[in-house]
C-alpha positions as CSV (number, residue, x, y, z in Angstrom):
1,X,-53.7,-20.3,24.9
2,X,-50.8,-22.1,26.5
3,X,-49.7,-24.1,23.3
4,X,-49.5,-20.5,21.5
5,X,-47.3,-19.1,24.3
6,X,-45.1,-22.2,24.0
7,X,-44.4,-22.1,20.3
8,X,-43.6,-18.4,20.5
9,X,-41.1,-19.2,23.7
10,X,-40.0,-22.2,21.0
11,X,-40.0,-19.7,18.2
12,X,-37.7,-17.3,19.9
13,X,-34.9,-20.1,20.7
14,X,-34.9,-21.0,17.2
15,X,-34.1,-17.7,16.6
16,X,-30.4,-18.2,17.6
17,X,-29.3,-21.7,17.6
18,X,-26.5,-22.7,19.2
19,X,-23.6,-23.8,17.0
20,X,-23.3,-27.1,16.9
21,X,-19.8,-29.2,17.5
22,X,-18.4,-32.6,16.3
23,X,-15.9,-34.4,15.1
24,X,-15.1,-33.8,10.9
25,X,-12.6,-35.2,8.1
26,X,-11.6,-33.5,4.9
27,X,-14.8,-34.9,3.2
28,X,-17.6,-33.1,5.4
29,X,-15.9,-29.6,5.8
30,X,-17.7,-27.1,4.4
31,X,-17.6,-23.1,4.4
32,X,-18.3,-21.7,7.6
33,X,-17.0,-24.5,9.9
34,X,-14.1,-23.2,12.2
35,X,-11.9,-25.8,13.2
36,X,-8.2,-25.7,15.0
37,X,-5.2,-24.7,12.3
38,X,-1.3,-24.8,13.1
39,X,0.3,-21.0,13.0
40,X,3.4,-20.3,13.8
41,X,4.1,-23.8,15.7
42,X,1.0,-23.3,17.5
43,X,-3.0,-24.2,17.4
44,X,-5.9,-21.8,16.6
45,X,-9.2,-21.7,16.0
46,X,-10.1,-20.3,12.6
47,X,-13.4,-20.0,10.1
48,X,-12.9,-21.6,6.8
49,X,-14.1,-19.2,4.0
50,X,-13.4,-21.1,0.8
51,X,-12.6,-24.6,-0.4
52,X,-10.4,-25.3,-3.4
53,X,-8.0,-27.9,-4.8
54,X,-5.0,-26.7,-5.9
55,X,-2.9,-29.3,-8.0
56,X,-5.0,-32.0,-6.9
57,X,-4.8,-31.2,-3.5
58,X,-7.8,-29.4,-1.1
59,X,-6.4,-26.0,0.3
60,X,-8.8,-24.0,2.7
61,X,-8.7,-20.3,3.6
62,X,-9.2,-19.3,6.7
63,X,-9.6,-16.8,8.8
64,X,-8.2,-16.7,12.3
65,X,-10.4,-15.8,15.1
66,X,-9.3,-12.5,17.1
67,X,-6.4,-12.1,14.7
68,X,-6.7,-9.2,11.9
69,X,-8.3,-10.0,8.5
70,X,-4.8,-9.0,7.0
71,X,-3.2,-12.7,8.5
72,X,-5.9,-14.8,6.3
73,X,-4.2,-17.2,4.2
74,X,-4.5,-20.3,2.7
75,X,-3.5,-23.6,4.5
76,X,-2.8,-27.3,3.3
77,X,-5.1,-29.9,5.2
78,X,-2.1,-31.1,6.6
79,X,-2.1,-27.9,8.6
80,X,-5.7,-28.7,9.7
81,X,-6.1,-30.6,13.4
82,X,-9.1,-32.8,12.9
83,X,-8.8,-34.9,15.9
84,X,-10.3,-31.7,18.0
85,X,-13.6,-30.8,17.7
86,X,-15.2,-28.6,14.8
87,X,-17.7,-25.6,15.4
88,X,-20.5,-26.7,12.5
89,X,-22.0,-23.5,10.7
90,X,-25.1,-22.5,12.6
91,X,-28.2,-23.0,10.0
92,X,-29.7,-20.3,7.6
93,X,-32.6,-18.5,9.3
94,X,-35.7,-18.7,7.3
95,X,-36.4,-15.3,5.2
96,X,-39.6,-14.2,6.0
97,X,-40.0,-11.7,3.4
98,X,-39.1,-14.8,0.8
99,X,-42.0,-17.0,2.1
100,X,-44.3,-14.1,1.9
101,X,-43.3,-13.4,-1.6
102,X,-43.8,-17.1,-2.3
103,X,-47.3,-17.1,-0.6
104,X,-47.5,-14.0,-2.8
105,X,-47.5,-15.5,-5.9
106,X,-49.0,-19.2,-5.1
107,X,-51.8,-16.8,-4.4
108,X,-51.6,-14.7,-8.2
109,X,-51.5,-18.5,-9.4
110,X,-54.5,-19.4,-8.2
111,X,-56.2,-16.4,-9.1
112,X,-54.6,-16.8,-12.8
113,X,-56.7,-19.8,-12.7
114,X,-59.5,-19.0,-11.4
115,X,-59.8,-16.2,-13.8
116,X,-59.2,-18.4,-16.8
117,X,-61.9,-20.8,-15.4
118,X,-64.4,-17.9,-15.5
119,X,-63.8,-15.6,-18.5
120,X,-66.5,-13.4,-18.3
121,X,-65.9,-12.2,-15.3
122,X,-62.4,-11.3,-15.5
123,X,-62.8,-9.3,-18.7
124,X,-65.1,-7.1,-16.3
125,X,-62.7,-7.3,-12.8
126,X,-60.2,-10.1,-12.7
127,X,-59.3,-11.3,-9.3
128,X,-55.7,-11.3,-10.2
129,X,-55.4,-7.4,-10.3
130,X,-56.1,-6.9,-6.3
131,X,-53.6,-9.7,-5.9
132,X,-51.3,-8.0,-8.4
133,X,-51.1,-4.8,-6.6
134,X,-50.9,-6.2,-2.9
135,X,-47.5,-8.5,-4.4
136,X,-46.2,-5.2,-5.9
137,X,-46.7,-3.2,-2.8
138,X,-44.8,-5.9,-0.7
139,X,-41.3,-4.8,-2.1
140,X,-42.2,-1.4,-1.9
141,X,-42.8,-1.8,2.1
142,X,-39.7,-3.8,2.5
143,X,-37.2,-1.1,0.6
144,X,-38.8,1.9,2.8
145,X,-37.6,0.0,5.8
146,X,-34.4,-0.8,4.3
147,X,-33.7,2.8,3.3
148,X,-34.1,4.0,6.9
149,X,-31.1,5.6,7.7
150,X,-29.0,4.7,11.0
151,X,-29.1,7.5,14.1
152,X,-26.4,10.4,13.7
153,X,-26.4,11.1,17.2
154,X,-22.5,11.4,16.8
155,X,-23.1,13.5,14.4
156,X,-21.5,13.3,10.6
157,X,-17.9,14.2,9.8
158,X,-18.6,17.1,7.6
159,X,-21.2,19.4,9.4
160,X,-21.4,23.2,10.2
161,X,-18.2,24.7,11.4
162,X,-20.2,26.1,14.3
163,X,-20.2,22.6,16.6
164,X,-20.4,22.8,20.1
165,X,-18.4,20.8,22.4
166,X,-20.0,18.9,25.7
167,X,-18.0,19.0,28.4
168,X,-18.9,15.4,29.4
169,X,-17.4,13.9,26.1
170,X,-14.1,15.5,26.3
171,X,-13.0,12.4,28.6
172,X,-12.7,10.2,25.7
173,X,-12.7,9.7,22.4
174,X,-15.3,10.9,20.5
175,X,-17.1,8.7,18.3
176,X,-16.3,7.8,14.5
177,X,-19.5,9.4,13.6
178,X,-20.4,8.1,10.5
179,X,-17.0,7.0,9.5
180,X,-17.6,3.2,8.9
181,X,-21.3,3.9,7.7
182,X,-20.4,6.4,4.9
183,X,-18.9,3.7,2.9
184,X,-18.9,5.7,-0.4
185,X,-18.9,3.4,-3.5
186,X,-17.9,4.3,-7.0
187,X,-18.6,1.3,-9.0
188,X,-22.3,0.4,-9.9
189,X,-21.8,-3.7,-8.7
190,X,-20.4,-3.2,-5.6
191,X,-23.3,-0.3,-5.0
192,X,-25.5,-2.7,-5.3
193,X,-23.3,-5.1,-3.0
194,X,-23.6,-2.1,-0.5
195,X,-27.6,-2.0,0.2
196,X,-27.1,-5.3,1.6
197,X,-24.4,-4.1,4.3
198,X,-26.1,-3.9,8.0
199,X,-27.0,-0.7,8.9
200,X,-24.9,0.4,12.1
201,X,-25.3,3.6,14.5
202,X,-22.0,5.1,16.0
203,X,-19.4,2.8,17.1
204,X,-18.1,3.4,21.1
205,X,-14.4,3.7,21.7
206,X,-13.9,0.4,22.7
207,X,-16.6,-1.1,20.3
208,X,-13.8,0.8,17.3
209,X,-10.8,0.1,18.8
210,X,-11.9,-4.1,18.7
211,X,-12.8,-3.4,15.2
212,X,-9.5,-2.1,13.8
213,X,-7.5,-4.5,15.7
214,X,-9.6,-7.7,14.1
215,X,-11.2,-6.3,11.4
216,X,-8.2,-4.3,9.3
217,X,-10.7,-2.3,7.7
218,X,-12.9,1.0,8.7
219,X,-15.4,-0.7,5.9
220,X,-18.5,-2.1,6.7
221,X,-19.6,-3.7,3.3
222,X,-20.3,-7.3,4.2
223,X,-19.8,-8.1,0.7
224,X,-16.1,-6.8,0.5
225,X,-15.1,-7.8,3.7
226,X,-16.2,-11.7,2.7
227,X,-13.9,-11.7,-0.5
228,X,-11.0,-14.1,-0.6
229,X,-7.7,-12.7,-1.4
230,X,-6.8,-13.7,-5.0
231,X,-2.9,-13.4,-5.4
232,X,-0.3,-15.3,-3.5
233,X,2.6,-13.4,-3.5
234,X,3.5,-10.2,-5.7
235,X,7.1,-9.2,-6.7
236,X,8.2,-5.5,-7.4
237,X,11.5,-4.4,-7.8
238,X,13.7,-6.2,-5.4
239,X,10.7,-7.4,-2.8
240,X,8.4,-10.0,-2.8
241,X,4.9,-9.1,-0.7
242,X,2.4,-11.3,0.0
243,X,-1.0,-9.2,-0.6
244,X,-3.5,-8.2,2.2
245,X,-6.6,-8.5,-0.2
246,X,-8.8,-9.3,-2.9
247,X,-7.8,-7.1,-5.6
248,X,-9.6,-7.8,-9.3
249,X,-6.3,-8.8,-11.6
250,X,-7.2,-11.2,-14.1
251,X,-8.7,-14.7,-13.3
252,X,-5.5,-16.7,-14.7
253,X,-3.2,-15.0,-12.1
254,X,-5.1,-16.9,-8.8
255,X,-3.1,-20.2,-9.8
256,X,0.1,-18.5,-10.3
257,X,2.8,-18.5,-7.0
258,X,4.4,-15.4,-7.8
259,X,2.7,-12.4,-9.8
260,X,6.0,-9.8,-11.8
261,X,4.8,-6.3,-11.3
262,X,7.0,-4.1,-13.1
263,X,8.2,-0.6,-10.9
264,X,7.9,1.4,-13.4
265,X,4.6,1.3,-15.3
266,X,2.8,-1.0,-13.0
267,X,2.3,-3.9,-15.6
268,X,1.5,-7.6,-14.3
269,X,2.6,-10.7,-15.3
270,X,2.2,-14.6,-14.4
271,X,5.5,-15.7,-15.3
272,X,9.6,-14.7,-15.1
273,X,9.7,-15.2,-18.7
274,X,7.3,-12.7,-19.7
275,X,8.7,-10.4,-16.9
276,X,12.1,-10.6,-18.4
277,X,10.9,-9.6,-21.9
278,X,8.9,-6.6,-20.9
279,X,11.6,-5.1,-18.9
280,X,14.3,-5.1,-22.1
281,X,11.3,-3.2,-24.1
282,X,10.1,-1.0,-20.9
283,X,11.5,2.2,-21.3
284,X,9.3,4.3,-18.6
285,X,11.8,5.4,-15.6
286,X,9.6,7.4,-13.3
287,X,5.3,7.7,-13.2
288,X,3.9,9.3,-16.1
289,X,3.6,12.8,-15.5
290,X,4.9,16.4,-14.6
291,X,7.5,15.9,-11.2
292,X,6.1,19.4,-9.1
293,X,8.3,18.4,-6.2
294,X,11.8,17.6,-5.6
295,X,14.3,17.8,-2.7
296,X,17.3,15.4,-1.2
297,X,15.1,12.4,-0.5
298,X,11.9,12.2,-2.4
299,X,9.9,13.7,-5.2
300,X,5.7,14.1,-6.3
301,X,4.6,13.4,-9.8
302,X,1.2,14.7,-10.6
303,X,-0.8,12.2,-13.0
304,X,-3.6,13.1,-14.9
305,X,-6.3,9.9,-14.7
306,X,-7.8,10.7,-17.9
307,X,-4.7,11.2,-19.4
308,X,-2.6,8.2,-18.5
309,X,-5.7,5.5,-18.1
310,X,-3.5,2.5,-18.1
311,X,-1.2,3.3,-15.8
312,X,-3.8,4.9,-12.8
313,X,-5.7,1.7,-13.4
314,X,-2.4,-0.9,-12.8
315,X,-2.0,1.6,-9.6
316,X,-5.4,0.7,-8.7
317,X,-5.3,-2.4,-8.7
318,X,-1.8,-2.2,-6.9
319,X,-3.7,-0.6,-4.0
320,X,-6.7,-2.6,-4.0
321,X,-4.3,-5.5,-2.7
322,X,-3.4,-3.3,0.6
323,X,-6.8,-1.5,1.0
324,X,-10.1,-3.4,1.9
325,X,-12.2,-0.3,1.2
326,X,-11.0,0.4,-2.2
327,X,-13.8,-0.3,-4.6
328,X,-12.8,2.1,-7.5
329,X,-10.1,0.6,-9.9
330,X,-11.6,1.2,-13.7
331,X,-12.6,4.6,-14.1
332,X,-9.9,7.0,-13.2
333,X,-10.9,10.2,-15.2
334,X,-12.5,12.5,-12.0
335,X,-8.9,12.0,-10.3
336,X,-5.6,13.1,-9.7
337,X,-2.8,11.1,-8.5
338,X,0.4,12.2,-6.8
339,X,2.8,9.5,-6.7
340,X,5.8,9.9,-4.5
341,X,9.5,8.0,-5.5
342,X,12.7,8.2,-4.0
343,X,15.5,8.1,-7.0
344,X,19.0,5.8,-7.0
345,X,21.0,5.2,-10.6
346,X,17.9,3.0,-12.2
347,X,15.5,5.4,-11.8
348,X,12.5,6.7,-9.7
349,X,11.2,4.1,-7.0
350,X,7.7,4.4,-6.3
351,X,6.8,4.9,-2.8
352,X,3.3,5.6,-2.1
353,X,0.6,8.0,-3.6
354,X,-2.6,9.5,-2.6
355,X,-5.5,10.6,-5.0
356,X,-8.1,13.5,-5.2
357,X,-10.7,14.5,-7.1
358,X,-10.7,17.2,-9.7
359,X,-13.6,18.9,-7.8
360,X,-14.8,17.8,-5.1
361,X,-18.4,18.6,-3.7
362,X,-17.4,18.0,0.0
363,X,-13.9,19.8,0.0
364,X,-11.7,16.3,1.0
365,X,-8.0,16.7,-0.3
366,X,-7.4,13.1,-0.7
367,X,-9.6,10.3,-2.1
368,X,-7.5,7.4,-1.4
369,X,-4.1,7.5,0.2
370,X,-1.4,4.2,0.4
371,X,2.0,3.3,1.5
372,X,3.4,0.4,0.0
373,X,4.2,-2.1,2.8
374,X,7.5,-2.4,2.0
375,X,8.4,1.3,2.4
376,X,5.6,1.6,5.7
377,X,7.5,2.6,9.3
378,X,9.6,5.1,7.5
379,X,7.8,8.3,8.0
380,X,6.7,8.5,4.3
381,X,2.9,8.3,5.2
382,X,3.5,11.5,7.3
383,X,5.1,12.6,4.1
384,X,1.9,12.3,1.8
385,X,-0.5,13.4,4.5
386,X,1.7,16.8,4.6
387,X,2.0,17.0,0.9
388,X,-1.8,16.7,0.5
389,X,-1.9,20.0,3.2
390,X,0.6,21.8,1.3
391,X,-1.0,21.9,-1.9
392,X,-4.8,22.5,0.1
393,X,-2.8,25.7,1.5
394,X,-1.8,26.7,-2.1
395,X,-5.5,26.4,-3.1
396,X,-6.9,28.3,-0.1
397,X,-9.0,25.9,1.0
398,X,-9.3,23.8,4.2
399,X,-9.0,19.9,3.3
400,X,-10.2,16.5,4.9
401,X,-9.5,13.2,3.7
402,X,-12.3,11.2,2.2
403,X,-13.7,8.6,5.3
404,X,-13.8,5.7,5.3
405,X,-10.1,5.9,6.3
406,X,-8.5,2.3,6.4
407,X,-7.2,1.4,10.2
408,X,-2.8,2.4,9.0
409,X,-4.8,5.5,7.4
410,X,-6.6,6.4,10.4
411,X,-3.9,5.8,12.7
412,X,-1.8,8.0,10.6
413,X,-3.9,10.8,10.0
414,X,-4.6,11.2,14.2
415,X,-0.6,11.0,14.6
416,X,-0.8,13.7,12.2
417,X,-3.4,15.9,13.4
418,X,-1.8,15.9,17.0
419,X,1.4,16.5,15.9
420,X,1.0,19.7,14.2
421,X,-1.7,21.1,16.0
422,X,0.5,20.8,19.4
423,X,3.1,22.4,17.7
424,X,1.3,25.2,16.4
425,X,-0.2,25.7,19.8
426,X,3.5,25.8,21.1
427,X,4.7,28.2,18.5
428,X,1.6,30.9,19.2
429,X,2.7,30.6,22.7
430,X,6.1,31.1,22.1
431,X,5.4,34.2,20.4
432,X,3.0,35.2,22.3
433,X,-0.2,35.3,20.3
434,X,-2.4,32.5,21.8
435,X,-5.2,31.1,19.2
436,X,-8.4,31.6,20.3
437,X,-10.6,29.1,17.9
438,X,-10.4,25.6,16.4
439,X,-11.1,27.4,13.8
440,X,-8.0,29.6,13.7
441,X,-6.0,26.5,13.9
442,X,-7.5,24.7,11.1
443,X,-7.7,27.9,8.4
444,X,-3.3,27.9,9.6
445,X,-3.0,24.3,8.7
446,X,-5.8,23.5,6.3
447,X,-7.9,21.5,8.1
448,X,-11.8,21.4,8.6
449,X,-13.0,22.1,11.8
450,X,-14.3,19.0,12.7
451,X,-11.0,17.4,12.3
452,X,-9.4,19.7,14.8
453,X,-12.3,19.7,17.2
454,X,-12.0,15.8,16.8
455,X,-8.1,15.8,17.6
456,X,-8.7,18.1,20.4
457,X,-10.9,16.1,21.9
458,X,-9.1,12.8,21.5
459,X,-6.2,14.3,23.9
460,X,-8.2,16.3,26.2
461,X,-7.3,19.7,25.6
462,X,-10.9,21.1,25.4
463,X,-11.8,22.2,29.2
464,X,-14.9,24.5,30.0
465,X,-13.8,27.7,31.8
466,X,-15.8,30.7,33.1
467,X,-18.6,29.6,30.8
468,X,-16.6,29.2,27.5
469,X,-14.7,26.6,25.9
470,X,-11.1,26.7,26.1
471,X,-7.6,25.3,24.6
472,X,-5.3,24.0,27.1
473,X,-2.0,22.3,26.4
474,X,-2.0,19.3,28.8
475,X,1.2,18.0,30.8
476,X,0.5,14.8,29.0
477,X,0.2,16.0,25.5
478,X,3.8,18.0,26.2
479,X,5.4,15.0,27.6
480,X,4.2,12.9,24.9
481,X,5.9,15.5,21.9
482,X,8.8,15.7,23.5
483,X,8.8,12.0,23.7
484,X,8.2,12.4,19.7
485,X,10.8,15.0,19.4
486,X,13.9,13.1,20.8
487,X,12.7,10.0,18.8
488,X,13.1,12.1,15.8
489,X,16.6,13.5,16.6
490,X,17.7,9.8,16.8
491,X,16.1,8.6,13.6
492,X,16.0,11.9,11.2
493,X,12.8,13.0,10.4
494,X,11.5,14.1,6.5
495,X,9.6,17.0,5.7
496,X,8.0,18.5,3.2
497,X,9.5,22.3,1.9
498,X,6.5,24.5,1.2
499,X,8.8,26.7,-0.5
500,X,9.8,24.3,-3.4
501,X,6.0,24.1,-4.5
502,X,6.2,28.0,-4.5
503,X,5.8,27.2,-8.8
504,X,2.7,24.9,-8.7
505,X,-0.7,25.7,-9.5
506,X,-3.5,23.9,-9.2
507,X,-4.8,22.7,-12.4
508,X,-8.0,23.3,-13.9
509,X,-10.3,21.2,-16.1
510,X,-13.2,21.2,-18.5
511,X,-16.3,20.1,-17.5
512,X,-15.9,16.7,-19.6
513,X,-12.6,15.9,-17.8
514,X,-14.4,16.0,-14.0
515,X,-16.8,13.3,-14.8
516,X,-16.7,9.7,-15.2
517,X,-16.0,8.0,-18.6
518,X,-19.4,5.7,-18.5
């Protein structure tokens, strides 16, 4: 018995080998090995995910540990200090399910054979049929434990209005519930790619705020998250922006230094020479479709997917380069899309945009919401998170956006949510009329429940009184506005005029114009 005890102690240290450590040159690094790379004049460590050569030359893209997924790039060996150890990729662990499938069907071969050898008695019960069913039953076994879902105890974002509050979890944050594990996926492949993503339960405050400051993504598909960003450098208009992501332009455009993206319909090319041609023929001086919104600084154009196919799915793939979670880029006929541009003499300057679908079964208002990074920091994100409430308010219903939220998005929506919610809770105090409810706060700002219960909660202002929930505006919170407020006296600050949308109406649709264009 004590030889048994010892392999199983043996067994179990196998189970996580330590990584092992040595000394490498450019011929025996492989994928996986993390080895010291110059940054900014300085060394750090850093995984290698891929390994090409580039005009005969080995490049190597890495990612830097502790350092947000955004800052991968790709480095020159030069860049690479070899005379420090390397951290070796720890080995594969052996698959148990493959070596039982493989047992599996060594077995169904030998029975193949034993039934050939003895004819007569497998046209009356072949051995291979008990063998058969016992190999088909294996996968069966193995999907019903991978279909298991993770534990909601945080609850999911979208439940009953009626949610109670504990009094012990208004100290903190309340959890992301759900958020990272309802990675909704619109294309076939990467749904697939999805049922191979770790299942994980609800994510603690510190656990999420580590994740958005490495990770750069709410996501938690393994398989988008390992994919290598593509494009060097884009140029649009007068700024050139290296990408954040993998975004699926066409293959020829990975060699190319510099990628022409033209403002106005979104078109890609790999050269200046191309560029220069299409912008003499390009005669498209805003987004294509009808401008519901104007004033001093900015106006919305609302784009019909099924209607202007080409030019949603260039925006698409725009975004994909700035949003890890974006998986839909091809069929863009269940959407909407409202672009927002600012205007100068040459035309309309595209901003940012958010999307929705044309009916939605879970009632979110936007679908996908983006910035571009070289017009972030200036207030327009609060710009299309307002516009996307104004136009929920015109519908009469209460709106959410569609999780997972990227980390800007997140960040953006809670600034958001706080911001107008303490102000509406000044303003009913001002005149006198206190609001009882989260929900009487959220049907005045279309927003779901949960999403002002979550808000509340983030800052504290929930407090159990005389056995009863209750509202309170903390000293904190008011300090913290009025912080805001001064900020935004300096600076300026945009908003959106509910009155000019006074003409829009929400469009409706045929049944063949809400579904996808498989």
């Amino acid at each position: 018995m004590a030889p048994r005890n010892d392999a199983k102690d043996g067994e179990k240290g196998a189970e996580e080998p330590k990584p092992e450590r040595g000394y490498a040159t450019l011929a025996t690094l492989t994928i996986g090995t993390k080895a010291s790379v110059e940054k900014d004049g300085e060394k750090r460590r850093a995984e290698i995910l891929s390994i090409q050569t580039r005009r005969g030359r080995p490049t190597y893209y890495v990612h830097y540990e502790e350092f947000n997924k955004r800052l991968d790039e790709w480095v020159s060996a030069e860049r690479l200090d070899l005379l420090q150890e390397v951290e070796w990729p720890a080995p594969e662990k052996p698959d148990n399910k493959s070596k039982q499938k493989t047992t599996q069907s060594k077995a169904q071969q030998v029975s193949k054979t034993d039934s050939r050898s003895q004819p007569n008695k497998s046209q009356k019960r072949p051995r291979s049929a008990t063998v058969t069913r016992e190999a088909s039953e294996t996968p069966f076994d193995g999907s019903a434990k991978s279909s298991r879902r993770p534990s909601r105890q945080g609850g999911k974002e979208n439940l009953d209005p009626t949610v109670t509050i504990a009094t012990e979890e208004i100290g903190g944050t309340p959890q992301p519930e759900d958020e990272s594990a309802i990675d909704l996926v619109d294309m076939q492949e990467a749904a697939v790619a999805a049922k191979a993503a770790p299942n994980h339960g609800p994510y603690s405050r510190e656990e999420e705020i580590e994740k958005l400051r490495t990770g750069g993504s709410m996501t938690q598909n393994q398989t988008e998250i390992s994919r290598v960003r593509n494009l060097e450098r884009i140029q649009m208009g007068q700024y050139e922006i290296e990408p954040w992501y993998f975004s699926p332009y066409p293959a020829e455009f990975t060699d190319c230094d510099l990628v022409y993206i033209c403002e106005s319909c979104l078109c890609y090319f790999g050269n200046n020479t191309q560029f220069g041609r299409h912008r003499k023929k390009c005669t498209l001086f805003h987004p294509p479709g009808n401008e519901i919104y104007r004033d001093d600084n900015v106006s919305f154009f609302e784009i019909d997917g099924r209607r202007q196919r080409t030019w949603c799915r260039n925006l698409c793939l725009l975004s994909k380069l700035f949003l890890d979670h974006k998986t839909l880029y091809y069929d863009v006929d269940p959407f909407l899309f409202y672009c927002m541009t600012f205007r100068n003499a040459h035309g309309h300057h595209l901003v940012g945009y958010f999307s929705k679908e044309k009916e939605s079964a879970e009632g979110y208002n936007v679908a996908c919401i983006l910035t571009l990074p070289q017009h972030q920091r200036k207030g327009y994100g609060k710009l299309l998170i307002q516009f996307s409430y104004e136009l929920s308010k015109i519908e009469n219903k209460l709106g959410s956006p569609e999780k997972p939220l990227s980390d800007l998005g997140l960040l953006g929506y809670r600034a958001y949510w706080q911001e107008v919610i303490v102000d509406l809770l000044l303003e009913r105090e001002g005149e006198g009329t206190p609001i009882v409810s989260a929900e009487d706060i959220g049907s005045s700002l279309a927003m779901t429940t949960n999403d002002v219960l979550h808000t509340l909660q983030n800052l504290n202002m929930v407090r159990y009184s005389n056995k009863t929930h209750v509202i309170v505006l903390t000293e904190a919170v008011l300090v913290q506005r009025e912080r805001q407020k001064e900020k935004e006296r300096i600076k300026g600050k945009r908003v959106i005029e509910g009155e000019r949308l006074a003409g829009w109406r929400p469009p409706v649709f045929t049944a063949a114009a809400r579904t996808w264009n498989w």
